[in-house]
C-alpha positions in Angstrom: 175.3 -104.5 -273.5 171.8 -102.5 -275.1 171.6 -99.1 -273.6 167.7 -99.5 -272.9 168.6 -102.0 -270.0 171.3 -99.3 -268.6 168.5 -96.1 -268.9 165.5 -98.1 -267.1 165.2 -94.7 -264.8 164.7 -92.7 -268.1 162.8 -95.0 -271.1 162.6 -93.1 -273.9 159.6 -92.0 -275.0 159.2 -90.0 -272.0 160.0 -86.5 -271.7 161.9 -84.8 -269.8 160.7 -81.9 -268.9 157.4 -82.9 -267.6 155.8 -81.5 -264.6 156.7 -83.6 -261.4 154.1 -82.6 -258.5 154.1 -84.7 -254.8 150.4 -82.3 -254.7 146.9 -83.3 -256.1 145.6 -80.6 -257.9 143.0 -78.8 -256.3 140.0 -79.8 -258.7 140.8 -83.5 -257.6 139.6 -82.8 -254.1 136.6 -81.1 -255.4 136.2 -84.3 -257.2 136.1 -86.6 -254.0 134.1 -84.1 -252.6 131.5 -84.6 -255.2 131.4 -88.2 -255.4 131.0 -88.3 -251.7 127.9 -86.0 -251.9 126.4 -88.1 -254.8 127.1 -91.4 -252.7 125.0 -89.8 -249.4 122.6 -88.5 -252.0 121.5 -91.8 -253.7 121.7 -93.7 -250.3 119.0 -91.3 -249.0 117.1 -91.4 -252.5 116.9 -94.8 -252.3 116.4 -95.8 -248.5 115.1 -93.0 -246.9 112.1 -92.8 -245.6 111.3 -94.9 -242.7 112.4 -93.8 -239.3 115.0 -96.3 -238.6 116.5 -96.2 -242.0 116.7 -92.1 -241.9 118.8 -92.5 -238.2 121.1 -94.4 -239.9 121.6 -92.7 -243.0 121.8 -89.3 -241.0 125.1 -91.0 -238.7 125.9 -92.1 -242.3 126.0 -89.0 -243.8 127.6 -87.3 -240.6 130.3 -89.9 -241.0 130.9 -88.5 -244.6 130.4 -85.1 -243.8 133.3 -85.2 -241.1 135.7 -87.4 -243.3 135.6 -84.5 -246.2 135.6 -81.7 -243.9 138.4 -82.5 -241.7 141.0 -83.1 -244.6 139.5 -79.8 -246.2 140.0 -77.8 -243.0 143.5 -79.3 -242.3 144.3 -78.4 -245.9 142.8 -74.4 -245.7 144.8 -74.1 -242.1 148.0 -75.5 -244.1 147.5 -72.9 -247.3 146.9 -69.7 -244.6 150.0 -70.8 -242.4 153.2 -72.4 -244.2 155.8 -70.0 -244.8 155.9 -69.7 -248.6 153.2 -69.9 -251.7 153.8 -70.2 -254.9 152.8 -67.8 -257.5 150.3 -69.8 -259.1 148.6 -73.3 -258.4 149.0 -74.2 -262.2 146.2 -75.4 -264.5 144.7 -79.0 -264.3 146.1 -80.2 -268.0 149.4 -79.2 -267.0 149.3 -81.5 -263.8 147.4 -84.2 -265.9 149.7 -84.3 -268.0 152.6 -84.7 -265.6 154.1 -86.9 -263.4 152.7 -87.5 -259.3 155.6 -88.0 -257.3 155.0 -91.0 -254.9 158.3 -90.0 -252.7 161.3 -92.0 -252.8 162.3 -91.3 -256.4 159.1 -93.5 -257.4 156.7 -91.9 -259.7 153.5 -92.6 -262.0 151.9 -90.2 -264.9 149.7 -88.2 -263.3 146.4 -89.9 -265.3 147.3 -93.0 -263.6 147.1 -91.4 -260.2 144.3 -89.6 -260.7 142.5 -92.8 -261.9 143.9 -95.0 -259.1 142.3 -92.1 -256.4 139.1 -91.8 -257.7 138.2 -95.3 -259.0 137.2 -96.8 -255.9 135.2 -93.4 -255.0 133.4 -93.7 -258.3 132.6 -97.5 -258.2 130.6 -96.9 -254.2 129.1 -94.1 -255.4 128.1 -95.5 -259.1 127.4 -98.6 -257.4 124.9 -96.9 -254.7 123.2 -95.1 -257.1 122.6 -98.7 -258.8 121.1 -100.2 -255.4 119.3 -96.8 -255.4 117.5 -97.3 -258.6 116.8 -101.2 -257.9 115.4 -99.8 -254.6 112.9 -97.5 -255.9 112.1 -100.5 -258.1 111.2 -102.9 -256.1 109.2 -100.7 -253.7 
């Protein structure tokens, strides 16, 4: 029998001693952050400006506001209060160029990850901004 079929946990082209993290890095969350803020942004660009439409968009940005603050606070609270911290949080092309841990021994490069998290966030906000512009068109 081959030996490929009997090492599917370890192919061979990758290494061994890549850097395994179950964490985003840091600049990630900045990321989402910022895509958020560019989807509120372009919704009020482009459909703010009557009264009706500017109480929704402010629930709609409050909406956003809350869903980036809470995880950041939850995170700050976590940093200031677990027992340990490491020395350093380590640079972003050493975790891109890693592995993300998905727990239970299942894991994915770290460039996949990161592309499968901020996708979706890029496509609303991308797309927003295109129903921005065609907006501002048509008016």
């Amino acid at each position: 029998m081959n030996n490929e079929y009997l090492s599917h946990k370890q192919p061979r082209d990758r290494p061994h001693n890549r850097h395994v993290s179950d964490r985003l890095h840091p600049d990630i969350y900045s990321a989402m952050a910022g895509l958020a803020g560019w989807y509120a942004l372009s919704a009020w660009v482009g459909f703010g400006g009557s009264s009706y439409a500017d109480y929704l968009l402010v629930v709609m940005t409050g909406f956003l506001v809350i869903a980036v603050a809470l995880p950041a606070l939850a995170g700050h609270v976590w940093h200031r209060h677990r027992p340990w911290t490491p020395a350093s949080i380590g640079s972003f092309e050493d975790w891109i160029a890693g592995e993300f841990d998905l727990g239970q021994g299942n894991r994915v490069a770290s460039k996949r990850a990161l592309l499968e998290i901020l996708l979706p966030l890029a496509a609303v906000a991308f797309g927003m901004t295109a129903f921005a512009i065609v907006a501002l068109l048509a008016s």
